[in-house]
C-alpha positions as CSV (number, residue, x, y, z in Angstrom):
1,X,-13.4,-12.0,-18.5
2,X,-14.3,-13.5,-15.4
3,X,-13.0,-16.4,-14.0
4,X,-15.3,-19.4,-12.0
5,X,-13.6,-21.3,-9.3
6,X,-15.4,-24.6,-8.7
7,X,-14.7,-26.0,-5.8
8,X,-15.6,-29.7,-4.6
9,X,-15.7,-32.9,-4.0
10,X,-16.7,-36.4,-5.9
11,X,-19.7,-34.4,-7.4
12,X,-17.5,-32.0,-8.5
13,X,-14.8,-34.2,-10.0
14,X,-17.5,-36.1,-12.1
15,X,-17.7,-39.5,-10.8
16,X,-19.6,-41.8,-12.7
17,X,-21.7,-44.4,-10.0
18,X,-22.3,-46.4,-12.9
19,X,-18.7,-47.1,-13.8
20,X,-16.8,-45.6,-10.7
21,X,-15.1,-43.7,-13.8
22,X,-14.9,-40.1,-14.4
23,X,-17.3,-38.6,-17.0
24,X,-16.2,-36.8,-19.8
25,X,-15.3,-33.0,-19.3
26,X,-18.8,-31.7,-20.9
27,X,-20.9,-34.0,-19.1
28,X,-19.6,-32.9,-15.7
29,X,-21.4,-29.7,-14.1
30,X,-18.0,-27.5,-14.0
31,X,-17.8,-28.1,-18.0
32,X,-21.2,-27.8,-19.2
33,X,-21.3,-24.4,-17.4
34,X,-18.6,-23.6,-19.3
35,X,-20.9,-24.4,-22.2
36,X,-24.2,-23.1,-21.0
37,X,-22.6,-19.6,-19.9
38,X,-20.4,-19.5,-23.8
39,X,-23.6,-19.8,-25.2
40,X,-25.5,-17.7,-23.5
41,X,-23.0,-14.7,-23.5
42,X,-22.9,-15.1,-27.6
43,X,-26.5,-14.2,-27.7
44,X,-26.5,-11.8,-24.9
45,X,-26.2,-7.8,-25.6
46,X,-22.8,-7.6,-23.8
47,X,-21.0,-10.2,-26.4
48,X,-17.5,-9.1,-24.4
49,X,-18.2,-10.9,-21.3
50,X,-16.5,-14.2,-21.2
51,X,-16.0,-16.8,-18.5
52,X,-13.4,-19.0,-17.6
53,X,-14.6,-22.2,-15.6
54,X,-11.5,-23.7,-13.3
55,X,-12.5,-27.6,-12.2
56,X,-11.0,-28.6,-8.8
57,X,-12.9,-31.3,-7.8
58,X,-11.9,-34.4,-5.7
59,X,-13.3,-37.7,-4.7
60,X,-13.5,-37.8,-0.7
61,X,-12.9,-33.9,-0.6
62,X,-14.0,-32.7,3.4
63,X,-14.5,-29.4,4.7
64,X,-12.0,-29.1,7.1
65,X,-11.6,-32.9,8.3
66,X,-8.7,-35.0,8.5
67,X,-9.3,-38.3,6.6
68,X,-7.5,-41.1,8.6
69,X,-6.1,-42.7,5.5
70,X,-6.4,-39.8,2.9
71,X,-5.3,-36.9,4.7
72,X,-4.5,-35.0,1.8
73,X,-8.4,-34.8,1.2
74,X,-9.0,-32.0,3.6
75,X,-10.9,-29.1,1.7
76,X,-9.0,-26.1,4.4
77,X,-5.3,-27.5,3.4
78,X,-5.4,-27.1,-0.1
79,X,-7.8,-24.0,-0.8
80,X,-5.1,-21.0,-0.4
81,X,-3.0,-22.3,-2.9
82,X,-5.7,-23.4,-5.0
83,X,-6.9,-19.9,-4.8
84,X,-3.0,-18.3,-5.5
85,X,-2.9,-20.6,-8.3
86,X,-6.0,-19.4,-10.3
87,X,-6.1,-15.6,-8.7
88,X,-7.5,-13.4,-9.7
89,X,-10.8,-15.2,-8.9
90,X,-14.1,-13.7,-9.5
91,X,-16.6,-16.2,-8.4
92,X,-16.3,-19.3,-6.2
93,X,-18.4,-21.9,-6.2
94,X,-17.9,-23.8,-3.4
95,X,-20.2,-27.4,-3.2
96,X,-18.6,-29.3,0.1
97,X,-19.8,-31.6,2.5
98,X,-21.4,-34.4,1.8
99,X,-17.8,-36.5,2.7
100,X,-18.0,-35.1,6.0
101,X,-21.4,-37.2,6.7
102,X,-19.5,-40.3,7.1
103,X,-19.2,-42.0,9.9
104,X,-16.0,-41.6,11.1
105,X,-16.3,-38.0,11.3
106,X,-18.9,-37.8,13.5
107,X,-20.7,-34.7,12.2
108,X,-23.8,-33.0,12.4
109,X,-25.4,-31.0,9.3
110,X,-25.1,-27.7,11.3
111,X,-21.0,-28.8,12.8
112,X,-20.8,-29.3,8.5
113,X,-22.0,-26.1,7.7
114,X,-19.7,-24.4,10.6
115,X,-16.9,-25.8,8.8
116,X,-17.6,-24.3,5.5
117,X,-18.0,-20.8,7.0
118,X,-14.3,-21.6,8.1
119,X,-13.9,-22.3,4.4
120,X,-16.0,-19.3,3.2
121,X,-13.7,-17.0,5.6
122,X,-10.3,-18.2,4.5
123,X,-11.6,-17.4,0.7
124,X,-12.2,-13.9,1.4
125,X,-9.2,-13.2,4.1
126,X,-6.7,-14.9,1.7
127,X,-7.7,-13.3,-1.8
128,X,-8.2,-9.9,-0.2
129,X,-4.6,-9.8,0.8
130,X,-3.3,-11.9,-2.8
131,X,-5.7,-10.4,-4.6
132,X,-6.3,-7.3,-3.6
133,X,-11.0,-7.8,-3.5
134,X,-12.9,-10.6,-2.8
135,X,-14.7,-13.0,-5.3
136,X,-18.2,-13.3,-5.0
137,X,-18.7,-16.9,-3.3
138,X,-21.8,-18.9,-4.0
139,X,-22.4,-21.3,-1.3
140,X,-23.9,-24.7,-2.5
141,X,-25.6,-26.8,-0.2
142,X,-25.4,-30.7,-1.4
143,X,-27.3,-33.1,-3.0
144,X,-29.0,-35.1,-0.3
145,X,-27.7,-38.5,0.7
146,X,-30.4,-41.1,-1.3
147,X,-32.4,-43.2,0.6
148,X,-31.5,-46.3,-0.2
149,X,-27.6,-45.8,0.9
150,X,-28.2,-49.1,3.2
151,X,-27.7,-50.9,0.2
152,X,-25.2,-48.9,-1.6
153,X,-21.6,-49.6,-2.2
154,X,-20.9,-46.8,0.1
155,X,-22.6,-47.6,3.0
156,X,-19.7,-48.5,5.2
157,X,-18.7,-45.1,5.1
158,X,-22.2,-43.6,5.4
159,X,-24.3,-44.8,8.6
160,X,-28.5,-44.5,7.8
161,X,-28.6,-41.0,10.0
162,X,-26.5,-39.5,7.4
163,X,-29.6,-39.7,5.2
164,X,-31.5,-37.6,7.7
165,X,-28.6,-35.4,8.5
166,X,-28.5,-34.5,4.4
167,X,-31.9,-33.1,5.1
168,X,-30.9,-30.3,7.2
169,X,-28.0,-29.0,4.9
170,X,-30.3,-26.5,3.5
171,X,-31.6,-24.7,6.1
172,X,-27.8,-24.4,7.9
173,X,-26.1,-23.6,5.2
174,X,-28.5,-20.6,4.5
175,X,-27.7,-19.8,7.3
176,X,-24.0,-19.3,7.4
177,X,-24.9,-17.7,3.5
178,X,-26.6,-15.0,4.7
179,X,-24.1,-14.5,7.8
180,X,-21.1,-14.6,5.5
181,X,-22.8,-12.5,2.7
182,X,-22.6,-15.1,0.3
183,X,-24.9,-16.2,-2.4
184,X,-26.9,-19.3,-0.9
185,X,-27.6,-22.1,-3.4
186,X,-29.3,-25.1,-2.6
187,X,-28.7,-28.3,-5.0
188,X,-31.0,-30.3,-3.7
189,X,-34.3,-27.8,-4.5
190,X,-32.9,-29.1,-8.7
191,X,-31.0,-32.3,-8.4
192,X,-30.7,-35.8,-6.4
193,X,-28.4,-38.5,-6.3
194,X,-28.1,-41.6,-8.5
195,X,-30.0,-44.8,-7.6
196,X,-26.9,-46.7,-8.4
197,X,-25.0,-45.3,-5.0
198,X,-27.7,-42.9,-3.5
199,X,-24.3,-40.5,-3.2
200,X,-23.2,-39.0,-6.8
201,X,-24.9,-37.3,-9.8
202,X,-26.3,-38.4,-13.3
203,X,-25.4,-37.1,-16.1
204,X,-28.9,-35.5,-16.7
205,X,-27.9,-34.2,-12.7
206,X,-25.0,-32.6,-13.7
207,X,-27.1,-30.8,-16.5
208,X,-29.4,-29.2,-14.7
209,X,-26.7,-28.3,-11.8
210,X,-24.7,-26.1,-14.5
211,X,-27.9,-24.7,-16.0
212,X,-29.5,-23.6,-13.0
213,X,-26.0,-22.4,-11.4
214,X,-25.6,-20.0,-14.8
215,X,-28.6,-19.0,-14.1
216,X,-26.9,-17.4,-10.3
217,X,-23.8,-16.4,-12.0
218,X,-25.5,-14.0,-14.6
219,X,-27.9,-12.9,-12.4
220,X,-24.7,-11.8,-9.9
221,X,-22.6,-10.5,-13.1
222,X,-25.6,-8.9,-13.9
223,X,-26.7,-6.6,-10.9
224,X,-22.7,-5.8,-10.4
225,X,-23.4,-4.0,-13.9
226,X,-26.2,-2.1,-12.3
């Protein structure tokens, strides 16, 4: 059995734009992986491998930034015991950053990316001392910040160059992948956000996010095999 640490914000909690709501545990990415890998392993020549999907997502979730009125939000603060609390961990799947284009922040795509390298490195310090190996980490870069955010709900939080700034997620967090040896993922090649806020998933988004992340987590369980 290996257990899947996802790790995230809004996008990973599951929240609705249409409703401002949560959606239900199997439409959200984290759950139907849970689905999409079950069913997959059932039909697969190795029937004993199992997985074990652990949700942590929350709305307004940062990298490493304080929130003025939220401070509890800040991805660094509650990721060790997050990780003690699940350990052992095989695989985290980490999908951060798109909170830290707001405004008040103040930060580049490439400062963003920095910042989850700080993440990546307290995963594998922390669970090779609790743990005693490090989980495979699979580095998501986000969704991109729609177009039309002008005229979303969020767009006091989220100036017009955040939209351009979403752009250059990819190549920066490929970057600190490959630095950090981690597996590099990047959303927005599958998935974009909702024309109701230009900022969180569909349901049909969440879908495909889960499928085509199974995808990366057999291919990883598969070669470890090897």
């Amino acid at each position: 059995m290996k257990t899947i640490l996802c790790y995230g914000d809004s996008n990973t909690y599951g929240y609705d734009p249409k409703t401002g709501l949560r959606y239900p545990r199997e439409v959200r990415w984290p759950g139907h992986l849970q689905s999409v890998l079950d069913d997959l392993c059932s039909k697969s020549t190795s029937p004993d491998q199992t997985f074990v999907i652990i949700e942590e997502g929350c709305n307004g979730r940062t990298t490493v930034a304080d929130d003025p009125i939220e401070g509890w939000k800040n991805g660094l603060d509650y990721l060790k015991p997050c990780l003690n609390s699940h350990k052992p961990v095989d695989i985290v799947i980490m999908m951060l950053g798109t909170n830290d284009l707001k405004e008040i922040f103040h930060q580049t795509a490439k400062e963003i990316a920095d910042n989850a390298g700080i993440l990546v490195d307290t995963i594998q310090e922390f669970t090779k001392e609790k743990q005693g190996f490090v989980p495979k980490i699979i580095l998501v870069s986000p969704p991109l910040i729609g177009e039309d955010m002008p005229n979303s709900v969020f767009s006091r939080s989220f100036a017009p160059r955040a939209i351009e700034e979403s752009k250059l997620f990819s190549e920066n967090y490929k970057a600190i992948a490959d630095k950090k040896n981690c597996v590099f993922f990047d959303a927005a090649k599958f998935i974009s956000p909702s024309k109701e806020d230009s900022l969180h998933l569909t349901e049909d988004g969440h879908r495909v996010l889960a499928e085509e992340l199974a995808k990366v987590v057999l291919k990883e369980c598969n070669e470890e095999t090897l």
